[in-house]
TORDO-264755 format. One record per residue (C-alpha): x, y, z; residue number from 1; residue in one letter. Coordinates in Angstrom, 1 decimal. Layout:
N
+--------+--------+--------+-----+--------+
|      u |      v |      w | num | residu |
+--------+--------+--------+-----+--------+
|      X |      Y |      Z | NUM |      A |
...
+--------+--------+--------+-----+--------+
END
This chain:
117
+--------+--------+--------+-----+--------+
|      u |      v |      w | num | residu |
+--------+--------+--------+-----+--------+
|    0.0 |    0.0 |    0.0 |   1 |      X |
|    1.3 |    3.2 |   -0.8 |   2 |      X |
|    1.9 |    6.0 |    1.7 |   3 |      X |
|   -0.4 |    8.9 |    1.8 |   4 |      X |
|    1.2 |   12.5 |    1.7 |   5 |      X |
|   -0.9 |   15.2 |    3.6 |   6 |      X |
|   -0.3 |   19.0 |    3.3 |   7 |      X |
|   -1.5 |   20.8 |    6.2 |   8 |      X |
|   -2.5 |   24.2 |    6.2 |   9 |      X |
|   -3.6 |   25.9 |    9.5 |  10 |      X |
|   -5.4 |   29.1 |    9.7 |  11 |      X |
|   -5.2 |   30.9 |   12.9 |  12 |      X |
|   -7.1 |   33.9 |   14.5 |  13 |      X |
|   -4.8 |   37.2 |   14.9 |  14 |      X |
|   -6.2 |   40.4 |   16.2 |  15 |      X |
|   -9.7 |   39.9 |   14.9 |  16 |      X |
|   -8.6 |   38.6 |   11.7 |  17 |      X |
|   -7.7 |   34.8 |   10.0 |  18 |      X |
|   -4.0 |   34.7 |    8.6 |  19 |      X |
|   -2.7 |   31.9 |    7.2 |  20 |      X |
|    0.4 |   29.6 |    8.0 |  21 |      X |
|    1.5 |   26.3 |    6.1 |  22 |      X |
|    4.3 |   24.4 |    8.0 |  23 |      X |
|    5.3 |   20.7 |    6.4 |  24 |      X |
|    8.3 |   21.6 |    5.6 |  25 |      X |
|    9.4 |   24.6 |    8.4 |  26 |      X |
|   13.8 |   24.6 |    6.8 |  27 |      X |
|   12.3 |   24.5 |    3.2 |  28 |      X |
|    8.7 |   25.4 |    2.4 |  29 |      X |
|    7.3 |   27.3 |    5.4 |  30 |      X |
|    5.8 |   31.0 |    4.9 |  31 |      X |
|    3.3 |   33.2 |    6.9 |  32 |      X |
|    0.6 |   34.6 |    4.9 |  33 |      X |
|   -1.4 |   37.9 |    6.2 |  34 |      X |
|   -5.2 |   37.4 |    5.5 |  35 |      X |
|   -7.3 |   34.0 |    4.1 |  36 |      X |
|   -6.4 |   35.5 |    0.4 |  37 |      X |
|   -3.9 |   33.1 |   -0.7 |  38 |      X |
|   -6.4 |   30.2 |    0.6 |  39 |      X |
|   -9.3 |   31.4 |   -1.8 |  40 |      X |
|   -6.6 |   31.5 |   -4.4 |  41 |      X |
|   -5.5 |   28.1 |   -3.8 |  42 |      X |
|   -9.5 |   26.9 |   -3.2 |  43 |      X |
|  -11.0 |   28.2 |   -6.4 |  44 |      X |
|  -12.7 |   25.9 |   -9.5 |  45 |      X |
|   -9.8 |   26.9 |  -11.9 |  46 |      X |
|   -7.0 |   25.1 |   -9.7 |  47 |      X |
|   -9.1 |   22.0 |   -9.0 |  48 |      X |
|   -9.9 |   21.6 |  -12.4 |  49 |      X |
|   -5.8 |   22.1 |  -13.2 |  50 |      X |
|   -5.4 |   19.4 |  -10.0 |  51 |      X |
|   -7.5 |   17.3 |  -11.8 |  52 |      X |
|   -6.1 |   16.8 |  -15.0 |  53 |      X |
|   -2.5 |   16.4 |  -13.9 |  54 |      X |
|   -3.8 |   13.9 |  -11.8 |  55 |      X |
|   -6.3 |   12.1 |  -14.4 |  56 |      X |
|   -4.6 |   13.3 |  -18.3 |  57 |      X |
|   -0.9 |   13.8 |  -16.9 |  58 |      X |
|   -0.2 |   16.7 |  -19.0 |  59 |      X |
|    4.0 |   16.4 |  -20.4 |  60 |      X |
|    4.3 |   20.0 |  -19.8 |  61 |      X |
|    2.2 |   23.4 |  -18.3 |  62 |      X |
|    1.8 |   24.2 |  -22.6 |  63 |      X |
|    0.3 |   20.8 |  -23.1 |  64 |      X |
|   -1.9 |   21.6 |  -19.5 |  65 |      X |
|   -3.3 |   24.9 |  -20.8 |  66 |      X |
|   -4.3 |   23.2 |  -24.1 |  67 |      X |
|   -6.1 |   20.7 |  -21.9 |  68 |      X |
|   -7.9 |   22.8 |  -19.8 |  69 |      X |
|   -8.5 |   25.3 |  -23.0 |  70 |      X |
|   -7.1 |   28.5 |  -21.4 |  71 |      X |
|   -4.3 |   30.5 |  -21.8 |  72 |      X |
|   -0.5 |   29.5 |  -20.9 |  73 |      X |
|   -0.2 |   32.6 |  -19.0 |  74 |      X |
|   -2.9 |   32.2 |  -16.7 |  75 |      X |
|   -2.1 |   28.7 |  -16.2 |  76 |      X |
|    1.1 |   29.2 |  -15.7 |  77 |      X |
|    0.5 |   31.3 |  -12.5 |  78 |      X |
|   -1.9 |   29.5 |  -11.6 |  79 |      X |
|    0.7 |   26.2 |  -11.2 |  80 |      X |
|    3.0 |   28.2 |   -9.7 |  81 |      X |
|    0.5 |   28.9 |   -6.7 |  82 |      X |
|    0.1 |   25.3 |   -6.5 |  83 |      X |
|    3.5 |   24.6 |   -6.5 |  84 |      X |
|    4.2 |   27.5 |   -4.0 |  85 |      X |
|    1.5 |   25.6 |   -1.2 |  86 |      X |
|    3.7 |   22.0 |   -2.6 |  87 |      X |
|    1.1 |   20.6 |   -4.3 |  88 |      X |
|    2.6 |   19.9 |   -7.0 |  89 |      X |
|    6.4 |   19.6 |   -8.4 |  90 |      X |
|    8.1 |   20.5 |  -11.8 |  91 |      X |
|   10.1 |   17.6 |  -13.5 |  92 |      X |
|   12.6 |   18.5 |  -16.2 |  93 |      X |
|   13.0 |   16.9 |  -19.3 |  94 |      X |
|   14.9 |   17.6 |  -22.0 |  95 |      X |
|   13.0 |   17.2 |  -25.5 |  96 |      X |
|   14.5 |   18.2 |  -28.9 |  97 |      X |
|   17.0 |   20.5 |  -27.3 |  98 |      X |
|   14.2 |   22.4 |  -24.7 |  99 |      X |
|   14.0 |   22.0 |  -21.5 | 100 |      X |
|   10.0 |   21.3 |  -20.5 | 101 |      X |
|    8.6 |   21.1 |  -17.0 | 102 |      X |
|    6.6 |   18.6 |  -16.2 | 103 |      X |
|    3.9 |   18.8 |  -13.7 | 104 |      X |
|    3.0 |   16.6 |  -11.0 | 105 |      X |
|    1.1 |   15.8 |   -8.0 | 106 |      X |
|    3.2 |   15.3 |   -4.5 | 107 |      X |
|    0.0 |   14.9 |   -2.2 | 108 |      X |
|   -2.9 |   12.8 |   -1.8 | 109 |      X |
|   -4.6 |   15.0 |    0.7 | 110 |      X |
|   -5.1 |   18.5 |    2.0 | 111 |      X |
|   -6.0 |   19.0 |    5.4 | 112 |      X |
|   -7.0 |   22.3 |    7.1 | 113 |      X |
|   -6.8 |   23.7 |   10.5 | 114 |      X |
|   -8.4 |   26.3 |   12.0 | 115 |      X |
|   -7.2 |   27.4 |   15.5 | 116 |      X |
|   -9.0 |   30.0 |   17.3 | 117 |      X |
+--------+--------+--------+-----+--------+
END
């Protein structure tokens, strides 16, 4: 059985307001957001459906992703980088006819949030 890889993401109460903290990682990927924005970025339709088609069409690279989602490589593009900002998902390089393309994959099976009041 494989092992499942969680991300947690806690959201804590400061000073009458909900910031947001991400700690899997603390050496490597840790950061301290101010504000539940960057959680409604991560949380919209547009990023699931993006989740969802690396995970079910595995995309070879984020041009190949934008074609399959039917949008443009610029909005997809920072749209992946978000994910990969929260480590949901990696870049893989490969090198193809001289280029270098990224690859993107999934590193977690689950997302887990806390809120702590």
């Amino acid at each position: 059985m494989a092992k499942i890889k969680t991300l947690e993401i806690t959201l804590f109460e400061s000073a009458g307001a909900f910031s947001i903290f991400k700690r899997a990682h603390p050496e490597k990927n840790s950061y301290d957001f101010s504000g539940i924005l960057a959680l409604r970025q991560l949380l919209s339709n547009e990023k699931a459906r993006i989740l969802n088609v690396i995970k079910t069409q595995k995309p070879s690279s984020i041009y190949e992703l934008a074609k399959k989602l039917k949008r443009s490589f610029k909005a997809v593009n920072h749209d992946i980088k978000l994910l990969e900002r929260f480590g949901l998902i990696v870049f893989t390089e490969e090198k193809v006819n001289n280029r270098i393309r990224h690859k993107p994959e999934i590193v977690v099976d689950e997302i887990v949030f806390r809120v702590k009041i």
